[in-house]
C-alpha positions as CSV (number, residue, x, y, z in Angstrom):
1,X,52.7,133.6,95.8
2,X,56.3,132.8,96.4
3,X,59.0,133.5,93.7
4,X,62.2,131.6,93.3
5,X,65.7,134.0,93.3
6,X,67.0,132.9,90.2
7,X,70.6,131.1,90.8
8,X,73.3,132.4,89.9
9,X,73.9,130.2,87.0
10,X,70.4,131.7,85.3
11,X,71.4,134.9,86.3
12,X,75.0,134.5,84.3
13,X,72.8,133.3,81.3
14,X,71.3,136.6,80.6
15,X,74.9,138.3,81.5
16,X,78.5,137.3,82.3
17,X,80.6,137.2,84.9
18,X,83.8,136.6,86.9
19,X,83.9,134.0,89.4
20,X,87.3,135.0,91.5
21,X,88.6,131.7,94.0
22,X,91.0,131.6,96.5
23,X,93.1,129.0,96.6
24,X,93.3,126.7,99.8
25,X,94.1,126.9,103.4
26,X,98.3,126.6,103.2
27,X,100.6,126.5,106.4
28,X,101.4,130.3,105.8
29,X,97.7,131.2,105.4
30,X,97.7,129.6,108.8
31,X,100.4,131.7,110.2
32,X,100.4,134.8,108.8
33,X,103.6,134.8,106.6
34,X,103.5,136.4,103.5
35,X,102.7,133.8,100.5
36,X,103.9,135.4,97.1
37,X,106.1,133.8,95.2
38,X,106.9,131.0,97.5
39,X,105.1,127.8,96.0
40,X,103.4,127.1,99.6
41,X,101.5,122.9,99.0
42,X,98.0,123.0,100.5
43,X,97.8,121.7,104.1
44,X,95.3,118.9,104.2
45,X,92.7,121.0,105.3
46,X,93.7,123.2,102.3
47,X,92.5,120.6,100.0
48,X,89.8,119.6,101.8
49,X,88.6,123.3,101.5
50,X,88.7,122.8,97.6
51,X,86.9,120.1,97.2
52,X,84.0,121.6,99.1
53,X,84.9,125.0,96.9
54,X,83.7,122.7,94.0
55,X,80.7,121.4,95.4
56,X,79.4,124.9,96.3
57,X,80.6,126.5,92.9
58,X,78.6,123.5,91.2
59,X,75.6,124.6,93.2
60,X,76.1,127.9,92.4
61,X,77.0,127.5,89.0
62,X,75.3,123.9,87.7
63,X,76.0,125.2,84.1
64,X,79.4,125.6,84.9
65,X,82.1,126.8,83.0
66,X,83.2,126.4,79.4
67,X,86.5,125.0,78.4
68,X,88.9,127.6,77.4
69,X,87.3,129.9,80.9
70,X,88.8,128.7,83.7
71,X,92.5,130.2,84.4
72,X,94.6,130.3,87.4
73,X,97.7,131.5,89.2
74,X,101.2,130.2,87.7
75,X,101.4,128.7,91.2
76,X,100.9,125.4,92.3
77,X,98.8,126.1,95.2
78,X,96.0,127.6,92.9
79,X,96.7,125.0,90.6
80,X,96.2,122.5,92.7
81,X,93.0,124.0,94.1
82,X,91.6,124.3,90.3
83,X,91.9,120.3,90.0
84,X,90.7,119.7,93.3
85,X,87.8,121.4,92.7
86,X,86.9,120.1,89.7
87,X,88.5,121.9,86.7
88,X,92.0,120.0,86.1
89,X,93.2,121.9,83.2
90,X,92.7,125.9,84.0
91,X,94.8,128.5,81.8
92,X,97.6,129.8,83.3
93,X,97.6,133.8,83.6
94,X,101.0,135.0,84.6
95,X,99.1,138.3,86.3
96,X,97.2,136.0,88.7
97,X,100.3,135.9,90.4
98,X,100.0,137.2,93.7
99,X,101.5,139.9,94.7
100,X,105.5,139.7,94.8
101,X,106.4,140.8,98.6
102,X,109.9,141.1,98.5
103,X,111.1,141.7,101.5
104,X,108.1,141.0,103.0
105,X,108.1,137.3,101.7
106,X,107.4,134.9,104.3
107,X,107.2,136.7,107.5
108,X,104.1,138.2,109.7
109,X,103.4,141.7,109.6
110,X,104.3,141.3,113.6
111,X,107.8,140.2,112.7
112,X,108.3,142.9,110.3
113,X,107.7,145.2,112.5
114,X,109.7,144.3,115.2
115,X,112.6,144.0,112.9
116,X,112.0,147.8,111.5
117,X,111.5,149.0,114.5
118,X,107.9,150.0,114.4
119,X,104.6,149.5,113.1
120,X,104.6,148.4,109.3
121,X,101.3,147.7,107.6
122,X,101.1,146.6,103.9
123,X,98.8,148.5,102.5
124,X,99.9,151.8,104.0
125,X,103.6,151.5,103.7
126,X,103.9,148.9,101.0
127,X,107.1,146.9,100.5
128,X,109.0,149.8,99.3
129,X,109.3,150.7,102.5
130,X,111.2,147.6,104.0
131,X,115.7,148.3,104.3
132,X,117.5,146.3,102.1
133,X,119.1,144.3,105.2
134,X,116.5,142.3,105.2
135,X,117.4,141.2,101.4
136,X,118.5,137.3,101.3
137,X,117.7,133.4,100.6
138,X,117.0,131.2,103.8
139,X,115.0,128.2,104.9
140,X,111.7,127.8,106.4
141,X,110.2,124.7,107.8
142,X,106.7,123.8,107.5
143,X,104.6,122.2,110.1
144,X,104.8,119.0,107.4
145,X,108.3,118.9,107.7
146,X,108.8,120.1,104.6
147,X,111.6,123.2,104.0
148,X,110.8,125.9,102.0
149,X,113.7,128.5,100.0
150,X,112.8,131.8,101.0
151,X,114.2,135.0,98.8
152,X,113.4,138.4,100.1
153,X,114.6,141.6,97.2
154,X,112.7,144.6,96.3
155,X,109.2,143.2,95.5
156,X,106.0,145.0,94.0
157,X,104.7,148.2,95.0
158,X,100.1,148.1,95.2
159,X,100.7,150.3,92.1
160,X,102.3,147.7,89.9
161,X,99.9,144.7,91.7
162,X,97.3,147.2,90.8
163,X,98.7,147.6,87.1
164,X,98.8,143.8,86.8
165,X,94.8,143.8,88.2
166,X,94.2,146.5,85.8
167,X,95.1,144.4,82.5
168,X,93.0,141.2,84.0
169,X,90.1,143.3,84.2
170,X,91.0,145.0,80.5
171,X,90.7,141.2,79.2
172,X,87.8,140.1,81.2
173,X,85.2,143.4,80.5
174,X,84.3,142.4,76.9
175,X,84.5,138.9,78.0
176,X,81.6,139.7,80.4
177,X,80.1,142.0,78.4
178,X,79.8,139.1,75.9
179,X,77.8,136.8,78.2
180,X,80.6,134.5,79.2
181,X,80.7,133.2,82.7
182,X,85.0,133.4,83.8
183,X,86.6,131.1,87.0
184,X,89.5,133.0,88.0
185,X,91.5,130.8,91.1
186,X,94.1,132.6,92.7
187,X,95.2,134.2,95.9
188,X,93.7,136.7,98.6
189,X,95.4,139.8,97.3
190,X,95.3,140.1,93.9
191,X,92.1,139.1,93.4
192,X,90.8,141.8,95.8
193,X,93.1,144.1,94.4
194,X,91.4,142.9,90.8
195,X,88.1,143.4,92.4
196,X,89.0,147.5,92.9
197,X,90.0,147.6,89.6
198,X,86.7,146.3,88.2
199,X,84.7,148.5,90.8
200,X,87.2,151.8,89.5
201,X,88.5,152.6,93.4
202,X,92.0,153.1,94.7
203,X,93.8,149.9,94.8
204,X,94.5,150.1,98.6
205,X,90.3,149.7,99.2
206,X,90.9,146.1,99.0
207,X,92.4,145.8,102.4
208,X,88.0,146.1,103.2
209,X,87.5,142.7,101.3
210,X,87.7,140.0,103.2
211,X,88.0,136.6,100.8
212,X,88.6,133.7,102.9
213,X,90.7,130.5,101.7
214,X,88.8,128.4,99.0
215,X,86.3,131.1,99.1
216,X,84.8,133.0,96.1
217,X,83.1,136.2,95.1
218,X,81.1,137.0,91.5
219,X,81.8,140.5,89.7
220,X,79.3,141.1,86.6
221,X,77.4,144.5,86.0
222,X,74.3,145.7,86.8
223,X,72.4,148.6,85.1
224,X,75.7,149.4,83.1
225,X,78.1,149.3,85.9
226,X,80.3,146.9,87.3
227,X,79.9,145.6,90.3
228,X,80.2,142.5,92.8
229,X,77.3,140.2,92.9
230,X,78.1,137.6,95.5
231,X,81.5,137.4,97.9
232,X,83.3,135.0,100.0
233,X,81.1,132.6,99.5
């Protein structure tokens, strides 16, 4: 005899969980630049991507999610993916925010490098470790035509991202541990960097989790501990 898998959907009504989704494909997700705290629009793949996010987090998920459990990054291209996949009026959480660059913002980890004068790797060195010359405002031009204000200053260190993670998972645990079923949409890094804080490992392990755009992963707990149940889906 064969037996069904239950969906996740039955399995979130015997336990909560966290649905965490990127937001779309954007013309720096495309590039490599570092997206922070630039407001980056979709490209039209982008929001192609998050309607099909919706479809497969309806199939996933036909139950879906109650009002009042669907939040998102302050920025518009998570906002934007919320509606387009089917939940137009998500709760804004300031610590969705991804990660604040600085000096970082809006260049390749190729450029930065070739700027400092050797090899410079976010998680390893963190922002802290860019000069202050490359401090400033400038202009970036999408592919769309579209220009962009740039401002590179100090930025976030993984400790303070992961201090930000840490009080999103302090508000979600009982949440879960109540039975509810959470949609978080936001961006690649801190919702890895969230995922390390609900698994209790050093911050920098989420350089190992790969979340594509408009993809998402499921935290819940099994047998007591917290845990990830699906990812990049």
């Amino acid at each position: 005899m064969t037996v069904s898998q239950p969906t996740a959907s039955e399995e979130a009504r015997r336990k909560g969980s966290v649905v965490l989704l990127r937001h779309g494909q954007t013309a720096w997700s495309l590039s490599g630049q570092h997206t922070g705290k630039t407001d980056i629009p979709l490209t039209q793949e982008g929001r192609i991507q998050a309607l099909e996010a919706g479809e497969r987090l309806r199939q996933a998920f036909p139950a879906g999610f109650k009002p009042g459990f669907v939040y998102a990054s302050p920025m518009g291209r998570a906002q934007e993916t919320a509606r387009l996949a089917g939940f137009d009026q998500p709760i804004i959480w300031d610590d969705l925010a991804e990660w604040d660059y600085g000096r970082a913002e809006g260049r390749t980890r190729q450029e930065i490098s070739r700027l400092e004068g050797r090899e410079w790797n976010l998680w390893r060195d963190g922002t802290e470790a860019l000069g202050s010359d490359l401090d400033g405002t400038w202009q970036d031009v999408l592919p769309s035509g579209e220009r962009v204000t740039v401002r590179n200053g100090p930025g976030e260190t993984l400790d303070q991202v992961a201090a930000r993670a840490g009080r999103l998972v302090a508000r979600l645990e009982p949440l879960v541990d109540q039975g509810c079923q959470v949609l978080l949409v936001g961006h690649a890094h801190i919702l890895r960097i969230l995922t390390t804080q609900w698994l209790s490992l050093q911050a920098a392990d989420a350089r190992k989790l790969r979340l594509d755009t408009a993809h998402f992963g499921v935290l819940s707990r099994y047998k007591g501990d917290r845990v990830i149940e699906r990812w990049n889906c």
